[in-house]
N, C-alpha and C positions, 0 to 999 in steps of 0.2 A: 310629706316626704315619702311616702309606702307608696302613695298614689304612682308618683313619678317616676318610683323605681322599680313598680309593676310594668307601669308603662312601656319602658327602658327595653327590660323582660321579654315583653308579648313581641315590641317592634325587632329586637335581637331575634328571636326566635321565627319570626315571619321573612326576615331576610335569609336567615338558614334556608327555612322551605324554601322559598322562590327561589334562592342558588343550585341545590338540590333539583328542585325542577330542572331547572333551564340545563345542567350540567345533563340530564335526560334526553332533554330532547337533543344535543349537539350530539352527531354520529362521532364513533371513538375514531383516530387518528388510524389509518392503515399503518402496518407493523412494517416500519423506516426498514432501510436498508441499512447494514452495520458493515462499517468498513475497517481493516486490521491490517497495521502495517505489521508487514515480516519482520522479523528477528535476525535476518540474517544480511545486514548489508554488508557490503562489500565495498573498501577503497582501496585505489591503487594511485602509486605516483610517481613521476618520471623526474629527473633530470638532464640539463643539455646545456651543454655549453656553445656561445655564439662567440662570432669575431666580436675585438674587443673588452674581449674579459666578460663578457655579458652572459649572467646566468640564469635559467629560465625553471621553475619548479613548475610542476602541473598534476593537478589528485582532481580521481575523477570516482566518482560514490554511484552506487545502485542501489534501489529499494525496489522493493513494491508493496504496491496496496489494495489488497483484495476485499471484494464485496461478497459478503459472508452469508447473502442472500441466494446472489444469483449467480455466483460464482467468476463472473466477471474479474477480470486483474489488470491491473495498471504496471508498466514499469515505469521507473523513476527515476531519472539521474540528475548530476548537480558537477558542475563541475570548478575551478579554478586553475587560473595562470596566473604567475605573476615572474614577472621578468625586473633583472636586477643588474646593477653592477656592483662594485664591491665599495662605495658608497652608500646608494640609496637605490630604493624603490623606484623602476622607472615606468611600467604597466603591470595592470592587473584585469585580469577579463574573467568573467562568470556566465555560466549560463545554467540553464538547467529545463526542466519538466518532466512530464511524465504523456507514453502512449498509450492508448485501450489494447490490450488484448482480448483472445474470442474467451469465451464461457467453456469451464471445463465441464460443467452436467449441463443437460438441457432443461432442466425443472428448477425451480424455487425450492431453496428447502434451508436446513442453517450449515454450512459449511466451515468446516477448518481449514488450514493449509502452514504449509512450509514451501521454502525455493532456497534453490543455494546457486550462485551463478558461478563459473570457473573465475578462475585467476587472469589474470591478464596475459599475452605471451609470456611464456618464460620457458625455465628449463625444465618444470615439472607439470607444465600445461600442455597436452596433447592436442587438444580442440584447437586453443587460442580464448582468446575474449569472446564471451557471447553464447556459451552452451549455459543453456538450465535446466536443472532440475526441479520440479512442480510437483508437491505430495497438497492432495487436498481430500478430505473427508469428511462424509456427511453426518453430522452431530447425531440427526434424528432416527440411525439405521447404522449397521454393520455396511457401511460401503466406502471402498477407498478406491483414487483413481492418482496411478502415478504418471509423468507426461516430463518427456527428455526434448531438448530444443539443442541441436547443433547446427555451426553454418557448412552450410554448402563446399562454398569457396567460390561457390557460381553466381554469387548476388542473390540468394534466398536461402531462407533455412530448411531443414527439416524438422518435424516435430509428430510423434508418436504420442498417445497416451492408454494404457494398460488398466482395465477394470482389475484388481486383485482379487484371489480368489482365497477362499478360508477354508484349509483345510484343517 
């Protein structure tokens, strides 16, 4: 019984090494990209009434999701209708995704960020839908870069970004 449970032992122990080994020679995985959704979504929702009595609800959601590598950001929206009468449910439609936007640094490094997007038309929205605001900063260094996005009114936006300086 001692023989077998040496044995047990030595063959345990030799499997260690060879794992060990082998875990040596595989090169370590390059350091992934880490992606972080903002904090700050945003919904907004309308209603409307149609002929017929027919009532129509519609919310429409923003995020984004930034790469904390490379500074890269996604926007992301999602949206819902659903049209009614004052029985039942008559349609309902969704859609959604998200588009790339450009890189706010030009280099790899580990990055923060925040975004806050305006309100929808309203009485207290000056832009309209569609201005952001973009704070991203770099973990590794004292460096921040802020970056304003409003529309036109001409089919393109504008968009500035501001290196800050530390006084």
């Amino acid at each position: 019984m001692g023989m077998i449970r040496m044995r047990a032992i030595v063959n345990g122990i030799l499997v260690i090494g060879l794992l060990l080994v082998m875990s040596a020679l595989v090169p370590a995985p390059a350091a992934a990209d880490e992606f972080k959704l903002s904090s700050n979504q945003r919904i907004s929702c309308g209603r409307g009434l149609s002929a017929g009595k027919l009532s129509t609800a519609t919310c429409r959601s923003y995020a984004y999701l930034f790469n904390a590598k490379t500074s890269e950001y996604f926007r992301c929206s999602v949206s819902l209708s659903m049209t009614r009468d004052a029985k039942e449910v008559i349609n309902v439609q969704n859609d959604g995704g998200c588009v790339k936007k450009p890189r706010v640094f030009d280099t790899d490094s580990s990055y923060s960020f925040d975004v806050t997007e305006t309100e929808p038309p309203n009485t207290n929205s000056f832009f309209g839908n569609g201005g952001v605001a973009l704070w991203v900063s770099d973990n590794t260094q004292q460096k921040i870069r802020g970056c304003i996005t409003i529309p036109s009114g001409l089919g393109s936006d504008v968009s500035r970004c501001i290196d800050m300086k530390f006084e």
